[in-house]
C-alpha positions as CSV (number, residue, x, y, z in Angstrom):
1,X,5.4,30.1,-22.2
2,X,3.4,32.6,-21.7
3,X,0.0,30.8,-21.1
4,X,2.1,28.7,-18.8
5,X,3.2,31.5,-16.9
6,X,-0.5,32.9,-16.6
7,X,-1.5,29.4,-15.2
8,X,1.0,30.1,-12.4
9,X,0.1,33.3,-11.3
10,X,-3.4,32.3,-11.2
11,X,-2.4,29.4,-9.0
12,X,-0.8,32.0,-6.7
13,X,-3.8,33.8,-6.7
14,X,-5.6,31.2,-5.7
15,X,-3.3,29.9,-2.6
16,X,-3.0,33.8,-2.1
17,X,-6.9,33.9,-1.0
18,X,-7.5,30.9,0.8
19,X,-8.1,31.1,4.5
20,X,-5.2,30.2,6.5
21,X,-6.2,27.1,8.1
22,X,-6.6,25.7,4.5
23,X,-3.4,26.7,3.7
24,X,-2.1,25.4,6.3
25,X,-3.9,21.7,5.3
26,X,-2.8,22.0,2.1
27,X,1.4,22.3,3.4
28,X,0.6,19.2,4.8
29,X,-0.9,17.3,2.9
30,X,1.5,18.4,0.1
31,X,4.3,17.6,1.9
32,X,2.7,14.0,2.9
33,X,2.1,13.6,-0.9
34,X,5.9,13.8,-1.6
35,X,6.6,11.5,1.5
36,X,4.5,9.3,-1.0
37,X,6.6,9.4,-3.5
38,X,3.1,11.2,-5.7
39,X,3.8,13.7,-7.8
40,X,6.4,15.4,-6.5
41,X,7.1,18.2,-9.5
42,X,3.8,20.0,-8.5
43,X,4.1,19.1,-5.0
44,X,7.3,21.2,-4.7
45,X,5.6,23.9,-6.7
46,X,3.1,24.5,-4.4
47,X,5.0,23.9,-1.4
48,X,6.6,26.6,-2.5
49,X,4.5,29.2,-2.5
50,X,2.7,28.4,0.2
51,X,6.1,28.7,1.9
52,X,6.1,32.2,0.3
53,X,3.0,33.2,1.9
54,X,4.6,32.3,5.2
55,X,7.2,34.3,4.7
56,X,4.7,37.1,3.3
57,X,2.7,36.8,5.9
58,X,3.9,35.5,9.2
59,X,3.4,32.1,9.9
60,X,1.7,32.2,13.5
61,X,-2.0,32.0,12.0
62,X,-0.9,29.1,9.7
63,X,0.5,27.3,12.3
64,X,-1.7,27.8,14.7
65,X,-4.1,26.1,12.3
66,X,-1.7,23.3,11.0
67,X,-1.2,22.3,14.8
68,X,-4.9,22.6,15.5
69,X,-6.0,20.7,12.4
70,X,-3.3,18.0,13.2
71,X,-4.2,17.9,17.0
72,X,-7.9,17.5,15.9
73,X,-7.0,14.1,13.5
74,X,-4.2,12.4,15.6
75,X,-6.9,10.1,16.7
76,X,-7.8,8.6,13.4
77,X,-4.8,8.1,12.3
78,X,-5.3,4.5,12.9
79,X,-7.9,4.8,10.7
80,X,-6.5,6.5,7.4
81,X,-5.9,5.2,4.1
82,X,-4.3,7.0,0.9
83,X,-7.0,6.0,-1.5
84,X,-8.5,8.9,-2.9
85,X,-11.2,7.2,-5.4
86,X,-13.2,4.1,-5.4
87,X,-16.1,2.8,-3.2
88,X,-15.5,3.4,0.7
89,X,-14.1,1.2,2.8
90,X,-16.0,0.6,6.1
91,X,-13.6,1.8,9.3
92,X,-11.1,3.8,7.2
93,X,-11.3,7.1,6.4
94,X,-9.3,8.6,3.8
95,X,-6.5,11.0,4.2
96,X,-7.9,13.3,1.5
97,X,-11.0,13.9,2.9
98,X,-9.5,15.6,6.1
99,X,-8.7,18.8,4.3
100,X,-12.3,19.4,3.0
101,X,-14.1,18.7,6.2
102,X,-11.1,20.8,8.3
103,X,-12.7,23.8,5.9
104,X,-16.3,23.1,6.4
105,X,-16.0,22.5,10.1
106,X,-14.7,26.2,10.1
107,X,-15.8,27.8,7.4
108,X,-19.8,26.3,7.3
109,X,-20.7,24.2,10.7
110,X,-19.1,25.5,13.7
111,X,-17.0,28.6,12.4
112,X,-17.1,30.1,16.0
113,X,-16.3,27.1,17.7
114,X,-13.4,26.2,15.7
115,X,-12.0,30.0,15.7
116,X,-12.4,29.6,19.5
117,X,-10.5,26.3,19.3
118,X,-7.5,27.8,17.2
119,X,-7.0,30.7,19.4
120,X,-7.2,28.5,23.0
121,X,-4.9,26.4,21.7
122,X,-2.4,28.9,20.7
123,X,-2.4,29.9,24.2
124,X,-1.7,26.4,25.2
125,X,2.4,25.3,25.0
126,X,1.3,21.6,23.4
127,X,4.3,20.3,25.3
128,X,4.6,21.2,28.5
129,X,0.3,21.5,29.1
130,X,-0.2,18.4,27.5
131,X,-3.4,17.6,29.6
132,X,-4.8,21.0,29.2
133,X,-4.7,20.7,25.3
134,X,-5.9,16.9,25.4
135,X,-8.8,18.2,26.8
136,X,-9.5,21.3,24.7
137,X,-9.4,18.9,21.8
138,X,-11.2,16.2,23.2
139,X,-14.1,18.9,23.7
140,X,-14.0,20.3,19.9
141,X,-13.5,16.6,18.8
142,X,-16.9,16.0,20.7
143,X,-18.8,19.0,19.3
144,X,-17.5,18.2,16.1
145,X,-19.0,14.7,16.0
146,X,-22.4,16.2,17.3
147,X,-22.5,18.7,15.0
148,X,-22.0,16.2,12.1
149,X,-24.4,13.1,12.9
150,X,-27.0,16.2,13.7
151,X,-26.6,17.1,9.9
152,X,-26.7,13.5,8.8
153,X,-30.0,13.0,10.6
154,X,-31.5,15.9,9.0
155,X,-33.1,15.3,5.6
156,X,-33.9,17.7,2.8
157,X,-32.6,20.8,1.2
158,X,-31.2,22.2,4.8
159,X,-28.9,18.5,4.7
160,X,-27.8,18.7,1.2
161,X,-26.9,22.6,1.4
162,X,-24.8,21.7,4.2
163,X,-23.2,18.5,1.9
164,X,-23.1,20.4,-0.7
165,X,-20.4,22.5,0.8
166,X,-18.0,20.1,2.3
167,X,-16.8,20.2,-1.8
168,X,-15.5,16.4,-2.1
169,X,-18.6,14.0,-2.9
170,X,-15.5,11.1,-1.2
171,X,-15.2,13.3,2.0
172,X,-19.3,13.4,2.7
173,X,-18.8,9.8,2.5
174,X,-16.0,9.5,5.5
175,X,-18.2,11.9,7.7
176,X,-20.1,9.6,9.6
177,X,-17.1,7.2,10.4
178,X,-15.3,10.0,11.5
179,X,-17.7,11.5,13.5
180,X,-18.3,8.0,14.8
181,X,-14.4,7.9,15.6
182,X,-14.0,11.2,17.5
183,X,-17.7,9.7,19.5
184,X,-16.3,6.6,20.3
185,X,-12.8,8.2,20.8
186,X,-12.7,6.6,24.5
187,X,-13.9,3.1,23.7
188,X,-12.1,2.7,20.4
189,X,-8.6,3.6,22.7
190,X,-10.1,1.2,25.7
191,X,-10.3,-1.8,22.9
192,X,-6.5,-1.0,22.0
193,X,-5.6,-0.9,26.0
194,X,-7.7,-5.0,26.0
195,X,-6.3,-6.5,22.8
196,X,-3.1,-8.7,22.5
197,X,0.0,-6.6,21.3
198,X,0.2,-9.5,18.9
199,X,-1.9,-12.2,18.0
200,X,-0.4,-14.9,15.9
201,X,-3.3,-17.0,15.3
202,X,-7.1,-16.1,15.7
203,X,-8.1,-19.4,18.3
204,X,-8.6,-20.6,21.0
205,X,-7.0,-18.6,23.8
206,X,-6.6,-15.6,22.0
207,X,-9.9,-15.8,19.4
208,X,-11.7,-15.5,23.5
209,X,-9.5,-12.7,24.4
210,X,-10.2,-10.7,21.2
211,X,-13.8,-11.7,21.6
212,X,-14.7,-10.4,24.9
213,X,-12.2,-7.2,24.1
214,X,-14.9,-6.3,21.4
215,X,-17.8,-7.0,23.4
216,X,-18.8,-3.5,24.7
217,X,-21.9,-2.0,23.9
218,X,-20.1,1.5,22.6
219,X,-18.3,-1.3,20.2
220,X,-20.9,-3.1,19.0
221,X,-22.9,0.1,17.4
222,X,-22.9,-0.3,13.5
223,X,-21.1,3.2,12.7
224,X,-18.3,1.9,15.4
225,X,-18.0,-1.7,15.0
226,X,-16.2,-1.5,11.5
227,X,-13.7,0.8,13.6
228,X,-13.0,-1.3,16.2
229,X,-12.4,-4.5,13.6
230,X,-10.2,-2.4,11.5
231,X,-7.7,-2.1,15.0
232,X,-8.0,-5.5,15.6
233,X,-7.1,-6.3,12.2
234,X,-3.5,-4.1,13.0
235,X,-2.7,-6.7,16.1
236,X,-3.5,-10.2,13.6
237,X,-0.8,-11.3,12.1
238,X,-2.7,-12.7,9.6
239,X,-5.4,-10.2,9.0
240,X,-7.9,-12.3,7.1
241,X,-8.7,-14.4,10.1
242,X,-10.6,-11.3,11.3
243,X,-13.6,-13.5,9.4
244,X,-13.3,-15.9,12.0
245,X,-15.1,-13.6,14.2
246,X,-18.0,-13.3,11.9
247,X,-18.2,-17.6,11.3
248,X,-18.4,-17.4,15.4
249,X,-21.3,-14.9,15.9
250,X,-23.0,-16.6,12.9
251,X,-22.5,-20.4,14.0
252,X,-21.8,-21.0,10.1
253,X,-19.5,-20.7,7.3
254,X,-22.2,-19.6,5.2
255,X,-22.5,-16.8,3.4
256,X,-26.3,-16.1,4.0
257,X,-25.8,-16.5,7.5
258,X,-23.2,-14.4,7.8
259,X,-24.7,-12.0,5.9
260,X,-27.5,-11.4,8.5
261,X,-25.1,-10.7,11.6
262,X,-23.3,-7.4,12.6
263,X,-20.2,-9.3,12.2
264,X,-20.3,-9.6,8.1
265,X,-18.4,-6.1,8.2
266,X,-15.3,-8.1,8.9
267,X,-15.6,-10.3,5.4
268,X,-15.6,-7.3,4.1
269,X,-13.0,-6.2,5.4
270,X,-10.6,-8.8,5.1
271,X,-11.3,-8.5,1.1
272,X,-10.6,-5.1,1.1
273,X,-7.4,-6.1,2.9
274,X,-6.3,-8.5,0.1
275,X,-7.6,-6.0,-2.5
276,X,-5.3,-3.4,-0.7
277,X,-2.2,-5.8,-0.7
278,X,-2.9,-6.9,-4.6
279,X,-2.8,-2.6,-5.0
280,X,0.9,-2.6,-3.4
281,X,2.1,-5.6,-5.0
282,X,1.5,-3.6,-8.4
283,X,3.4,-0.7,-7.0
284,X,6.2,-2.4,-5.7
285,X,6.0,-4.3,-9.8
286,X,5.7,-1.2,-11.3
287,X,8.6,0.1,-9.7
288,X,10.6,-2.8,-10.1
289,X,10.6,-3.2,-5.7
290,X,10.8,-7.2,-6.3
291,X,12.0,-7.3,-2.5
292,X,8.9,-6.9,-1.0
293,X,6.9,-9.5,-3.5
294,X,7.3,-12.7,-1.5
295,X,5.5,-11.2,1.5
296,X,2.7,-9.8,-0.9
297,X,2.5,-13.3,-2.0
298,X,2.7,-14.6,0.9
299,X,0.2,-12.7,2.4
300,X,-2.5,-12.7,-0.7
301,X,-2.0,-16.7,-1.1
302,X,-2.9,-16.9,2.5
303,X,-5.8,-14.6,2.5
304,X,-7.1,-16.3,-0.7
305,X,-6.6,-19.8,0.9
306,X,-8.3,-18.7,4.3
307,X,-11.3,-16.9,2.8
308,X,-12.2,-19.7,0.4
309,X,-11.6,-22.4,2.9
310,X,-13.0,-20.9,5.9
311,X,-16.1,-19.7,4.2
312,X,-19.0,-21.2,2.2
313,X,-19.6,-18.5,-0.4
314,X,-21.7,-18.6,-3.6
315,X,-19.8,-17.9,-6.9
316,X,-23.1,-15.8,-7.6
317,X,-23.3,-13.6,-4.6
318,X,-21.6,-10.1,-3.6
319,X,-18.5,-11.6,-2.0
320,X,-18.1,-14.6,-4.3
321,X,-18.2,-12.1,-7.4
322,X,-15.5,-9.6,-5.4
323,X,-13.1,-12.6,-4.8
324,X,-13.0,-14.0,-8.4
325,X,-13.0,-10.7,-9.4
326,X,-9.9,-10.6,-6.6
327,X,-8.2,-13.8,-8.0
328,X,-8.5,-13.3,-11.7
329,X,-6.6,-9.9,-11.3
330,X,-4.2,-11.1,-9.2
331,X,-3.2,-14.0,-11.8
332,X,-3.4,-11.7,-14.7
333,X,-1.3,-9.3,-12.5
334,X,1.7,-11.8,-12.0
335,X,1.3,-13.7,-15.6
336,X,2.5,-9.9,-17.4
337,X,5.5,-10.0,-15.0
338,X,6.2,-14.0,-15.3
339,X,6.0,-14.4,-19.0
340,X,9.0,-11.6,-19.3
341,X,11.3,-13.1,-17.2
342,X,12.3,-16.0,-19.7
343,X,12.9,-12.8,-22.4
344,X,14.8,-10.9,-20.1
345,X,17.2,-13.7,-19.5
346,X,17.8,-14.1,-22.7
347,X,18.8,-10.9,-23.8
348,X,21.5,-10.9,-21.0
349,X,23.1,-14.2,-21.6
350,X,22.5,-14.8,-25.8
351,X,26.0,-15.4,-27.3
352,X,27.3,-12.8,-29.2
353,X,29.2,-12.8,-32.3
354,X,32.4,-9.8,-31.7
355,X,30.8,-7.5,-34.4
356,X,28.2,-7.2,-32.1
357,X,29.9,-6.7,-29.1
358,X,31.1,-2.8,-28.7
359,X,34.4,-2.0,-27.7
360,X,34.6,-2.0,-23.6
361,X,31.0,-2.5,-23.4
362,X,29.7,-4.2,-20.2
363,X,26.5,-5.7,-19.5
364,X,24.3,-3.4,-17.3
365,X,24.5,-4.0,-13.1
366,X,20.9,-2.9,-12.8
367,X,19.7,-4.8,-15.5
368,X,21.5,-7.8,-14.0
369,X,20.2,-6.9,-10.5
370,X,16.6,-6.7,-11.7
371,X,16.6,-9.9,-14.0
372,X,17.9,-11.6,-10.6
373,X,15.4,-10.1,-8.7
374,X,12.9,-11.2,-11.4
375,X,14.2,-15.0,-11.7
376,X,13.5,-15.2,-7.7
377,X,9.8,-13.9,-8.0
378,X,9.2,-17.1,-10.7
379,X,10.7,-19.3,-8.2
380,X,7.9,-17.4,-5.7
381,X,5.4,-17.0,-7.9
382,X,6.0,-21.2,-8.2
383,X,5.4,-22.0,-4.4
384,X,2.0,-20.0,-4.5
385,X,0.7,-20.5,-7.9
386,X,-2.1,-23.1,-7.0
387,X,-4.1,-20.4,-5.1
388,X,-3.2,-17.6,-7.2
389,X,-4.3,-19.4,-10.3
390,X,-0.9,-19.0,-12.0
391,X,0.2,-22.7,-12.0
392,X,0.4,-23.1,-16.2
393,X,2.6,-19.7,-16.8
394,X,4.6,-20.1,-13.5
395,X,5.6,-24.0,-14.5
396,X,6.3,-22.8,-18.4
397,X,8.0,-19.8,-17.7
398,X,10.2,-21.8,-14.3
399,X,11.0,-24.6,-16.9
400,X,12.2,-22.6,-19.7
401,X,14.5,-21.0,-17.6
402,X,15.9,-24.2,-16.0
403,X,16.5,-25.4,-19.5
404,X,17.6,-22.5,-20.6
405,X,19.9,-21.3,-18.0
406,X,21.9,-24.6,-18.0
407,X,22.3,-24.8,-21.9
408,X,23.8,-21.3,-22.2
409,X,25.5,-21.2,-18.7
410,X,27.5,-24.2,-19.9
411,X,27.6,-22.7,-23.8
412,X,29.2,-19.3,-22.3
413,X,31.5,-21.7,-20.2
414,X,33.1,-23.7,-23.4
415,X,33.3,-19.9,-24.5
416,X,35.9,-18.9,-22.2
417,X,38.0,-21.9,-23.3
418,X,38.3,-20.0,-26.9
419,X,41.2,-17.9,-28.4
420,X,39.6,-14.6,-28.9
421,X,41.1,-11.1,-27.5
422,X,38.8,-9.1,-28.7
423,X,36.2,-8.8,-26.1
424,X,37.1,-11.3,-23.1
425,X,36.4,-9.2,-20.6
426,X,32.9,-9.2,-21.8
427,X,32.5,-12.9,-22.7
428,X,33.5,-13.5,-19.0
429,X,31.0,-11.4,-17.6
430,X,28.1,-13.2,-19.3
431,X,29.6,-16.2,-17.7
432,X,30.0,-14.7,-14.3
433,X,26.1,-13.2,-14.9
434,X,24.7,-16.7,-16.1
435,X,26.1,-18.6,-13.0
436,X,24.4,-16.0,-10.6
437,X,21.3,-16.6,-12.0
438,X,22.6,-20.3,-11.6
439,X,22.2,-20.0,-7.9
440,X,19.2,-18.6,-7.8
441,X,17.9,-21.7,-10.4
442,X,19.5,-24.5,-8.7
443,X,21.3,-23.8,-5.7
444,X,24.5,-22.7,-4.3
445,X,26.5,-25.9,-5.5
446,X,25.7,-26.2,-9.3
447,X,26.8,-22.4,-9.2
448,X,30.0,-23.5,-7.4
449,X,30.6,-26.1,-9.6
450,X,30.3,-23.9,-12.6
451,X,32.4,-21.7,-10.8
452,X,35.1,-24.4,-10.9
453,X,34.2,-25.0,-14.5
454,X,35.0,-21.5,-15.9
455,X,38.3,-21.1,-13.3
456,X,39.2,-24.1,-15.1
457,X,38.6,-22.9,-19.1
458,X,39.8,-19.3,-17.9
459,X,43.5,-21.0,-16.5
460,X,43.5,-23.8,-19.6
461,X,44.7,-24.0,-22.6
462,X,42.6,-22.1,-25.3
463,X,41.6,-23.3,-28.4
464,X,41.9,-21.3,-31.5
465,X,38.6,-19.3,-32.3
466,X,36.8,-20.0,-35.7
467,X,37.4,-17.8,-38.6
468,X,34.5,-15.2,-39.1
């Protein structure tokens, strides 16, 4: 206890000394992170005590530097992703990396500029001189941008000093695209202004609207492009057919040619996009969220579909190797969580002799609620399972339960007909349980008619149970 109580004073020691625009970061990212749903035990912590400090302190220098920071990266917000690890995405930027490169901006590369910033814009009411402080930012957002490609041109020990100190080897990495994004701030919004609201399918009409939206200069540059594809990709309601734009400017579905044109970003990107959604479909597993699983499915069977259909890839190159990669982790994703399901059932709905049964017992609701949920993502799993490579484990698992399910619905039935006190209320449950999952199986009727069936048993005459 006491090594654990040293720990925490160093940790105030720590928030104790940073400089109050860091602090201020750190509330919000903190505060984002329990939003999350991250870890929220040592998010609270520190929330704490850098609520403390506030207190301690006064909070008009931290939030003059919380609203200047958040000011400052409103306009990527488009562009952010939660990732903290891993290779970089082209056009995201992730949210970690604003907190580190908030604190070099004013700390290493344009301290007096950014002190200058802060202090204008505390003078500024942010509601009622709206175009005043769009325009102070605009100008630091500007400066900011120049400041950082003119350290990115540099080369030597003067460039990897200045690296060196931005801390996070991730948040060097998201430097260029964000300088890119405050560059291009006007363009990038322009684009948003020209596209659809909602595009439903990438052709014809719409593929020529998108096209000729992109087809500015400012958009066209190689830091920007990836930018401008990532907000497209926000209005497609099937973002995959982003490739379409890149099987256009190449006049091919090949790989190769594709390659060779500015346009390749967006195979990249839609991969990343599927890679993203087989990332949330494990979360939403993990946590046992089987509501949103038939839109993953929907969405990654799609993707998978499109990109291998729609594009002429080699099983040996860089994007072949990322979508079997892709596909094999998707089916060995889904075949964990399909092979249960059959087990789960049957621990639920196995007849039970009464010495097994405890006195006023009851099966549990969320149990029965996830095994439901679970029975439904089979029958899912079973509409997409060609693409997804699942087709063996989703047909085993989907007829074991059909076989099993109407053997022990109708066994649990017969049940009901027998003389025993002891348990009944639990013996009807199971019944009540196994016809539910009976809907889900095979429909609303068959679970009405074993309704019927075990109204009937229940009002009949009961037979005498066996001895033993």
């Amino acid at each position: 206890m006491a090594a654990q109580g040293q720990s925490l004073q160093r940790l105030r020691e720590y928030l104790r000394q940073l400089p109050p625009r860091v602090q201020a970061m750190l509330l919000r990212e903190f505060e984002q992170a329990i939003a999350r749903g991250d870890d929220i035990a040592v998010a609270t912590f520190v929330l704490g005590e850098l609520r403390k400090l506030l207190r301690e302190t006064g909070d008009a220098d931290l939030s003059r530097t919380e609203n200047a920071a958040r000011l400052l990266f409103r306009a990527i917000e488009p562009f952010l992703v939660d990732r903290d690890g891993g290779a970089s995405c082209p056009g995201q930027i992730r949210r970690s990396s604003l907190l580190p490169i908030w604190t070099w901006l004013g700390r290493d590369l344009l301290a007096e500029p950014t002190a200058k910033f802060e202090h204008e814009l505390g003078q500024l009411a942010a509601e009622t001189q709206k175009p005043a402080v769009e325009a102070l930012v605009r100008r630091y957002q500007l400066k900011a941008a120049e400041a950082i490609l003119a350290v990115m041109a540099t080369r030597g020990s003067d460039q990897q000093r200045l690296l060196h100190r931005v801390g996070s080897p991730t948040a060097v990495e998201d430097l260029v695209p964000l300088a890119a994004a405050f560059k291009h701030r006007e363009a990038l919004e322009a684009l948003l202004a020209r596209l659809p609201n909602y595009v439903r399918n990438l052709a014809d009409e719409q593929f020529h609207m998108v096209r000729n939206a992109l087809d500015i200069p400012s958009l066209q540059l190689p830091q920007v492009l990836p930018l401008a594809l990532t907000l497209t990709m926000r209005r497609l309601a099937t973002p995959w057919q982003i490739i379409r734009l890149a099987t256009i400017a190449a006049a091919s579905d090949e790989a190769i040619r594709i390659a060779s044109t500015p346009y390749a970003v967006a195979v990249t990107l839609a991969i990343n996009d599927a890679t993203n959604a087989v990332a949330e479909l494990r979360a939403d597993l993990k946590r046992g969220r089987y509501g949103n699983v038939s839109n993953h499915l929907k969405l990654l069977y799609d993707a998978m579909r499109g990109l291998r259909s729609e594009l002429d890839v080699r099983s040996d190159s860089g994007w072949g190797r990322q979508l079997a990669t892709l596909r094999t982790e998707i089916s060995n994703l889904l075949k964990s969580e399909i092979e249960m399901v059959p087990g789960r059932v049957r621990r639920l709905l196995r007849q039970r002799s009464d010495k097994d049964i405890a006195a006023g017992s009851t099966l549990d609701a969320t149990e029965i609620a996830e095994t439901a949920a679970l029975i439904d993502f089979v029958g899912v799993c079973r509409t997409y399972a060609s693409e997804l490579a699942i087709n063996e484990v989703t047909l085993r698992a989907y007829s074991d339960l059909q076989q099993y399910l109407e053997q022990a619905t109708q066994a649990l039935v017969d049940a009901l007909r027998t003389d025993t006190t002891r348990h009944p209320d639990f013996r009807q449950s199971q019944a009540d349980v196994a016809i539910r999952f009976c809907s889900i199986m095979f429909g609303d009727e068959y679970a009405s008619l074993m309704t019927k069936a075990a109204g009937m048993a229940l009002g009949g005459e009961r037979k005498p149970a066996r001895a033993g």
